[in-house]
MARSEBA-792536 format. One record per residue (C-alpha): residue in three letters; x, y, z. Coordinates in steps of 0.1 Angstrom, whole numbers, plus 2048, in hexadecimal, padded with zeros to 3 digits. Example, Ala and Ser with C-alpha at 12.3 -4.5 7.8 and 13.67 -1.06 7.14 Angstrom:
R  aa  c1  c2  c3
R ALA 87B 7D3 84E
R SER 889 7F5 847
***
This chain:
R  aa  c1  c2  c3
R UNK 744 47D 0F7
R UNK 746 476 119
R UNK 728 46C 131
R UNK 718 482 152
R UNK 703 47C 16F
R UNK 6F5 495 181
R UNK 6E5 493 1A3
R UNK 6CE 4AB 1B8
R UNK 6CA 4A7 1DA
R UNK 6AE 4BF 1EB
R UNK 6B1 4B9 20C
R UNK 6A1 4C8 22D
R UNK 6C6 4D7 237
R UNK 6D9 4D6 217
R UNK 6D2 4D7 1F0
R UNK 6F0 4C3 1E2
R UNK 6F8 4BD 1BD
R UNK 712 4A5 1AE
R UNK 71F 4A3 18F
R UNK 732 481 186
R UNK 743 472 166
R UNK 73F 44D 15E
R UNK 75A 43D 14D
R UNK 75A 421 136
R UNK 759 403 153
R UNK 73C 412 161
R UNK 74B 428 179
R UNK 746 44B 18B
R UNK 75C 468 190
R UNK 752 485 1A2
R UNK 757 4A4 190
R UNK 741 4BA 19D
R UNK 734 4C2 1C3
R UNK 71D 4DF 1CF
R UNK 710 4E0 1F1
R UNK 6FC 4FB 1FC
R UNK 6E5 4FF 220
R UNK 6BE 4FB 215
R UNK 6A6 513 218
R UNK 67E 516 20E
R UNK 67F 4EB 217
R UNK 672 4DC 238
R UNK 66D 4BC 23B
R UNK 674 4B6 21A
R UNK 659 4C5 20A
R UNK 65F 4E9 1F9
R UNK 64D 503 209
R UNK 65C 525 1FA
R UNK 660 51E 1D7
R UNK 678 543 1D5
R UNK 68E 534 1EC
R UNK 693 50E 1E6
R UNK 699 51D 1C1
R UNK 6B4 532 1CC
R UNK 6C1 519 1E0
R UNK 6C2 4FD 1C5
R UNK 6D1 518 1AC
R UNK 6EE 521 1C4
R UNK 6F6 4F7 1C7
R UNK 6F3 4F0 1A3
R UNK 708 50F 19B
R UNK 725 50A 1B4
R UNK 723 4E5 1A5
R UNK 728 4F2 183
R UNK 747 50B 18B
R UNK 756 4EC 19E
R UNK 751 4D6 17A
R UNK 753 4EF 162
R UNK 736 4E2 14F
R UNK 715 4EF 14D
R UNK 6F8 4DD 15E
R UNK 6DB 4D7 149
R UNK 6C7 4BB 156
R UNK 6CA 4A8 179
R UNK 6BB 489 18B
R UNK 6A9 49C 1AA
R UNK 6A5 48A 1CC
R UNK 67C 485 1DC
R UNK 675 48A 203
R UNK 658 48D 217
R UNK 63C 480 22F
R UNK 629 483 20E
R UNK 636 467 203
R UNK 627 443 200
R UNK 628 422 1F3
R UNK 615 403 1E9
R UNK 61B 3E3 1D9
R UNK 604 3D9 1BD
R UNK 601 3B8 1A6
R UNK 5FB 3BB 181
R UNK 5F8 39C 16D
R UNK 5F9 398 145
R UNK 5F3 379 12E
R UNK 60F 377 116
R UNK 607 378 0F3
R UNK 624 35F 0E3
R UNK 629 350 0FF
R UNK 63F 333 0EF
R UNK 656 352 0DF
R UNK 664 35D 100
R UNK 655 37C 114
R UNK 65C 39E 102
R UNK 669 3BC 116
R UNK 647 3CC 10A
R UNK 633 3B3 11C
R UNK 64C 3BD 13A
R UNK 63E 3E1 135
R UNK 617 3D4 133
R UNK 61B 3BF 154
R UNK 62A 3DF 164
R UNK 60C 3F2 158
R UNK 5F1 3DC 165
R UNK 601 3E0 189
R UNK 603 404 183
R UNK 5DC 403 17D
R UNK 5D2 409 1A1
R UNK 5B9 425 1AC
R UNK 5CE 444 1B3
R UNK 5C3 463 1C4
R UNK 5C0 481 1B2
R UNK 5D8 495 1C6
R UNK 5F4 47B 1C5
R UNK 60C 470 1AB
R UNK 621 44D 1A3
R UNK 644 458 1A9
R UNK 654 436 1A5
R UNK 646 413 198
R UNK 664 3F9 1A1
R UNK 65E 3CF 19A
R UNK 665 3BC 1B8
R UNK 664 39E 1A6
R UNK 652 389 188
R UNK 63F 36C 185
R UNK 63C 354 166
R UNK 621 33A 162
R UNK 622 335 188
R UNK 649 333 189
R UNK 650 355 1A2
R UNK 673 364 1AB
R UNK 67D 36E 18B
R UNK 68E 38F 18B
R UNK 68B 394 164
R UNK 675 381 14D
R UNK 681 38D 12C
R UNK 684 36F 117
R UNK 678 352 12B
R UNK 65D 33E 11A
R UNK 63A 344 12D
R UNK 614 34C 12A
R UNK 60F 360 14B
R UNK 621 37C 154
R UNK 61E 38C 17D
R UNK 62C 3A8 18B
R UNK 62E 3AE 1AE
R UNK 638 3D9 1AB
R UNK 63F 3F3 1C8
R UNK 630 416 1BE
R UNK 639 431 1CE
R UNK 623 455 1CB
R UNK 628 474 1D7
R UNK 613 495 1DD
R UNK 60E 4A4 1B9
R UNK 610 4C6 1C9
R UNK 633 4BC 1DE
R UNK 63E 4AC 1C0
R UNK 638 4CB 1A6
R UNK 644 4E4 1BF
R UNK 666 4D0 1BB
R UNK 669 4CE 198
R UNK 65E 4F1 193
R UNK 67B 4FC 1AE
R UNK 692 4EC 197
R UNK 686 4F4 174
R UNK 687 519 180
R UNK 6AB 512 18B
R UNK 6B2 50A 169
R UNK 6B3 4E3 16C
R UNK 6A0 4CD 15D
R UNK 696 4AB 170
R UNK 69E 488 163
R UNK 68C 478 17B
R UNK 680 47E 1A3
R UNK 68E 463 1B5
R UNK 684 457 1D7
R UNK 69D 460 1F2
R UNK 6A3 443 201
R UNK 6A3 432 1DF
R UNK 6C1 444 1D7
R UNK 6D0 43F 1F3
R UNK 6CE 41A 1F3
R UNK 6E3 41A 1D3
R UNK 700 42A 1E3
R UNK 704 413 203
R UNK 6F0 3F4 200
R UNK 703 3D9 1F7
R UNK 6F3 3B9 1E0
R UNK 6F3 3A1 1FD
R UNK 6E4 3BB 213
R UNK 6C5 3C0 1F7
R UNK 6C6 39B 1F1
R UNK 6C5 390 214
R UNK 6AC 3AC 226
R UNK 6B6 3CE 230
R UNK 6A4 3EC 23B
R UNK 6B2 40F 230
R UNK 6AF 42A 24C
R UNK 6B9 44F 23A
R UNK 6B7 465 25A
R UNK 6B9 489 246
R UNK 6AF 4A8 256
R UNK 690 4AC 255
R UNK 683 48B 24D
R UNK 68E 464 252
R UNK 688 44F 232
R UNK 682 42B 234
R UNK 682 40E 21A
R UNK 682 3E5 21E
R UNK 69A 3D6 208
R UNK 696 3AD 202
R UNK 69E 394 1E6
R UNK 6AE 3B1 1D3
R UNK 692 3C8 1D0
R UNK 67E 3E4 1E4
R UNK 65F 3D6 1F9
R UNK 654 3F7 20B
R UNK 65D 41E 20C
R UNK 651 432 225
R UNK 659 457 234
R UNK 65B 462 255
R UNK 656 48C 25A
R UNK 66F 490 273
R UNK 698 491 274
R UNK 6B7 49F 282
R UNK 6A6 4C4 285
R UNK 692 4B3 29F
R UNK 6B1 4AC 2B7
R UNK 6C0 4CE 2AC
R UNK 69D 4E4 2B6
R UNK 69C 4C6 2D8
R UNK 6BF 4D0 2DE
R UNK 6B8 4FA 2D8
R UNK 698 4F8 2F4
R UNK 6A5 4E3 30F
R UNK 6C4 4F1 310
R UNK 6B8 516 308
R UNK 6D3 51E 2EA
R UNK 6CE 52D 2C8
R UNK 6C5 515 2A9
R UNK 6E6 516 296
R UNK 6FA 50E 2BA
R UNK 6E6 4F2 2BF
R UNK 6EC 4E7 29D
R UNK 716 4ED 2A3
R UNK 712 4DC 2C8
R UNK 6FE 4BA 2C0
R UNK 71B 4B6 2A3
R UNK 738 4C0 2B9
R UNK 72D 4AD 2D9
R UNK 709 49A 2CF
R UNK 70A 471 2DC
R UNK 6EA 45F 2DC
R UNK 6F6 44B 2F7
R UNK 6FA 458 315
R UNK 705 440 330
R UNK 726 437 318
R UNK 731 460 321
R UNK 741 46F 344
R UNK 728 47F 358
R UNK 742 498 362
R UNK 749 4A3 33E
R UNK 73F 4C9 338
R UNK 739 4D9 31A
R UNK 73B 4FE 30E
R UNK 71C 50D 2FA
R UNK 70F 52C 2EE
R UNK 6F1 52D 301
R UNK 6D5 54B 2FF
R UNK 6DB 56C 315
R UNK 6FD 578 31B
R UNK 714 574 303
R UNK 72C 55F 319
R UNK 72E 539 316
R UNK 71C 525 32F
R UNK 726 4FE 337
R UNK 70F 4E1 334
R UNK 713 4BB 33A
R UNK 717 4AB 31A
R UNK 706 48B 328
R UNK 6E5 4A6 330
R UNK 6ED 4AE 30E
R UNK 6EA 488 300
R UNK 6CD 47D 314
R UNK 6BB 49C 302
R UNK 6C7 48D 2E2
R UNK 6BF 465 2EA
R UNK 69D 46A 2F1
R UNK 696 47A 2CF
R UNK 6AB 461 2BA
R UNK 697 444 2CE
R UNK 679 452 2C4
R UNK 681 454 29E
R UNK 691 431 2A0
R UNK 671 426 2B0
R UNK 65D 431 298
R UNK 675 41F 27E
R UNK 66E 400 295
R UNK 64A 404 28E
R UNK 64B 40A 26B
R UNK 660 3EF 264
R UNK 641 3D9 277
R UNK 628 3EB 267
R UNK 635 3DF 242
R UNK 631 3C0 252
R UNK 654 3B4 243
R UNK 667 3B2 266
R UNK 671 392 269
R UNK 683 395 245
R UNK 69F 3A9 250
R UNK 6BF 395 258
R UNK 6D3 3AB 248
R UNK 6C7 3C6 263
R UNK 6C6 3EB 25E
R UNK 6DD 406 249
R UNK 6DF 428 258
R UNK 6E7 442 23F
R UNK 6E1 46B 23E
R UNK 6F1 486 253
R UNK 6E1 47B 275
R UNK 6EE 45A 26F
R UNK 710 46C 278
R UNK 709 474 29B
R UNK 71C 463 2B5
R UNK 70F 440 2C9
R UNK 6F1 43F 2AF
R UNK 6FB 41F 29D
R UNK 6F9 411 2C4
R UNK 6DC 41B 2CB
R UNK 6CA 410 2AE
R UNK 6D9 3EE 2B6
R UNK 6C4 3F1 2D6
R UNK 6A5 3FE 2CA
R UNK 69B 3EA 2AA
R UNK 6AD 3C7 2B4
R UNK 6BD 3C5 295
R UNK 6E2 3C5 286
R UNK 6E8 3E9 27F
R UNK 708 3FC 26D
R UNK 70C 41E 25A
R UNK 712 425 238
R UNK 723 43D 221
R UNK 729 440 200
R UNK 743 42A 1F1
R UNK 756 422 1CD
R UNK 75D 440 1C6
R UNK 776 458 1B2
R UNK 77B 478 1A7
R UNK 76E 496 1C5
R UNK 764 481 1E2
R UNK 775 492 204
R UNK 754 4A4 20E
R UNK 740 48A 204
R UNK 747 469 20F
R UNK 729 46B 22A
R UNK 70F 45C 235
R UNK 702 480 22F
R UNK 703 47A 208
R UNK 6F6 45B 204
R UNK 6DB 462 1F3
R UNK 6F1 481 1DF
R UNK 707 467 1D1
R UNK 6ED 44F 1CF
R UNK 6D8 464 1B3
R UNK 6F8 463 19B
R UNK 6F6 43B 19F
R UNK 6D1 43E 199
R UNK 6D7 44F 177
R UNK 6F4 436 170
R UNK 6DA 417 173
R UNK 6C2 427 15F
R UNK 6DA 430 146
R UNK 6D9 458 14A
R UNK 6ED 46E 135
R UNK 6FA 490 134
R UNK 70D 499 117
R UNK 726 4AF 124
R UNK 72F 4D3 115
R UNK 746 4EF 121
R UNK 733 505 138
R UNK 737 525 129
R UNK 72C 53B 146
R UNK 70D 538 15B
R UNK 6EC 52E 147
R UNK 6E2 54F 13F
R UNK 6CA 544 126
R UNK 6B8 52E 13C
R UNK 6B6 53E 159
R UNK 6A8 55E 144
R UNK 691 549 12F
R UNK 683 540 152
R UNK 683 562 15F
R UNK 672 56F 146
R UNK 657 551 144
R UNK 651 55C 167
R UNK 642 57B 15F
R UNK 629 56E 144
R UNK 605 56B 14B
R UNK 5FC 54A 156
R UNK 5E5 53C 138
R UNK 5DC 51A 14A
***
């Protein structure tokens, strides 16, 4: 019987949901893509339940006419300025210590970091080791079987809104999905484009998405801060749509056709055509007029990367520099600038290794798409696949009709 991962991205602009194979060396093979705009999301939070549903239904079923296969459960991708993170210490005395630690006594270290003092409202998403430390000895990346009497953990949690977070999983459980897990975007992302020297060394992860830019400090291997940033590529698309008077969607079509966040590299003679408001006749504007609208709102994101980066107090760890990923990390002249503004090495990633479907998605746009499938392949996810038979009927009813019950909570 052969293995599946499925992935659910829920982003600001686009829902996307992959479906890959893994073969017996540990491989994926796309068989299954389904990429459809978002709607009912901003800024990565949900905020019509009706349509975010309707759009994650749409992605999961053009996904699973592209496979064949029905799609019953799916790894589902987190986002938001709701999101926050912590490190925390928990410590444990080991019980036999002269037998070797026990993956149990793993599990209670990881438990006393996780007891910290929590607010109500909020809700551990994701509780990741950074590293262990036995009898004093630290740097150990797995303790299971070394011979000790005091177990440390150093562990990142991450927590979320419990609201945000619920709103997402009842989005997709109503689309007919269940959830293997949330995982953090840039999380995900980081396993489809970070290398192990890049982790090893020091690396910060930039995810630029649509509506927000997602942040995570990489070093000796493991994730030392998470943070997320409520603004995106929207915001040079609505920057571009005001100073330039032009509806939404043109603005959109004009910063991909012509957008350069830098400037001074472009001819100052160089004209563009766009669909501006008022008559319906194409007016020209200077694509440099057009960059310098677009420069100063990518400076300001990567500044505020700049200051995060400070703020986590881990700056001078980076040698490694900074990995741009998500689809603003597309635009033309960014890697350059980002060069310029946070002093550090910077390049842009995609996607790599892979087989099977992978023309539209070989992006820095779906990293963290693709990155969700190698999620599940770490944790050891699996799909067991079945013919689909036609659409989930009998899922999407049962949930219809659940719907209409009285709510007896």
């Amino acid at each position: 019987m052969e293995r599946t991962i499925v992935g659910i991205d829920v982003g600001t602009t686009k829902v996307c949901t992959l479906v890959g194979e893994v073969s017996e060396d540990e491989s994926l093979r796309i068989v299954g893509v389904g990429t459809v705009p978002s709607r009912g999301i901003r800024k990565g939070v949900i905020v019509n339940v009706a349509e975010a549903t309707q759009a994650i239904r749409a992605s999961v079923e053009k996904a699973e006419r592209v496979s064949g296969y029905e799609i019953q459960r799916a790894h589902v991708s987190l986002a938001g300025a709701h999101v926050t993170s912590m490190n925390s210490r928990g410590v444990i005395a080991v019980q036999h210590g002269e037998r070797g630690i026990s993956p149990e006594e793993v599990d209670r270290a990881m438990e006393a970091a996780r007891a910290i003092a929590i607010p109500h409202d909020r809700e551990v998403v994701h509780i990741i080791p950074r590293g262990y430390t036995v009898d004093g000895q630290d740097g150990i990346r797995d303790p299971v079987g070394m011979i000790g009497f005091r177990l440390e953990v150093e562990a990142h949690i991450i927590t979320g809104a419990v609201s945000s977070i619920h709103n997402l999983m009842r989005c997709v459980e109503d689309a007919g999905v269940g959830v293997d897990e949330l995982v953090l975007d840039p999380l995900a992302s980081g396993e489809a484009i970070l290398s192990d020297t890049e982790r090893d060394m020091g690396v910060v992860l930039v995810d630029i998405g649509g509506g927000t830019t997602d942040i995570a400090v990489f070093i000796e291997g493991s994730i030392w801060h998470t943070t997320v940033l409520a603004v995106g590529g929207q915001h040079l698309t609505n920057d571009i749509a005001v100073c330039i008077k032009m509806p939404t969607a043109a603005a959109e079509e004009t910063k991909i056709a012509y957008g350069h966040a830098c400037p001074d590299t472009l001819d100052p003679t160089e004209m563009i055509q766009v669909n501006a408001f008022g008559d319906n006749i194409a007016s020209k504007v200077s694509r440099r007029e057009l960059s310098q609208v677009i420069e100063a709102r990518v400076e300001e994101i990567l500044s505020l990367v700049m200051q995060e980066i400070k703020r986590s107090g881990y700056d001078g760890l980076l040698p490694a520099g900074v990995v741009l990923c998500g689809g603003t990390a597309q635009l033309r002249g960014i890697r350059e600038l980002a060069r310029q503004v946070l002093k550090l090495p910077v390049r842009v990633g995609g996607p790599g290794e892979l087989q099977g479907l992978t023309d539209t998605i070989m992006s820095p746009a779906f990293a963290t798409s693709v990155g969700l499938l190698r999620w599940g392949l770490l944790q050891g996810a699996v799909n067991l696949r079945a013919p689909r038979r036609g659409p989930n009927i009998g899922g999407r009813f049962a949930n219809w009709f659940k719907a209409l019950l009285p709510d007896r909570g």
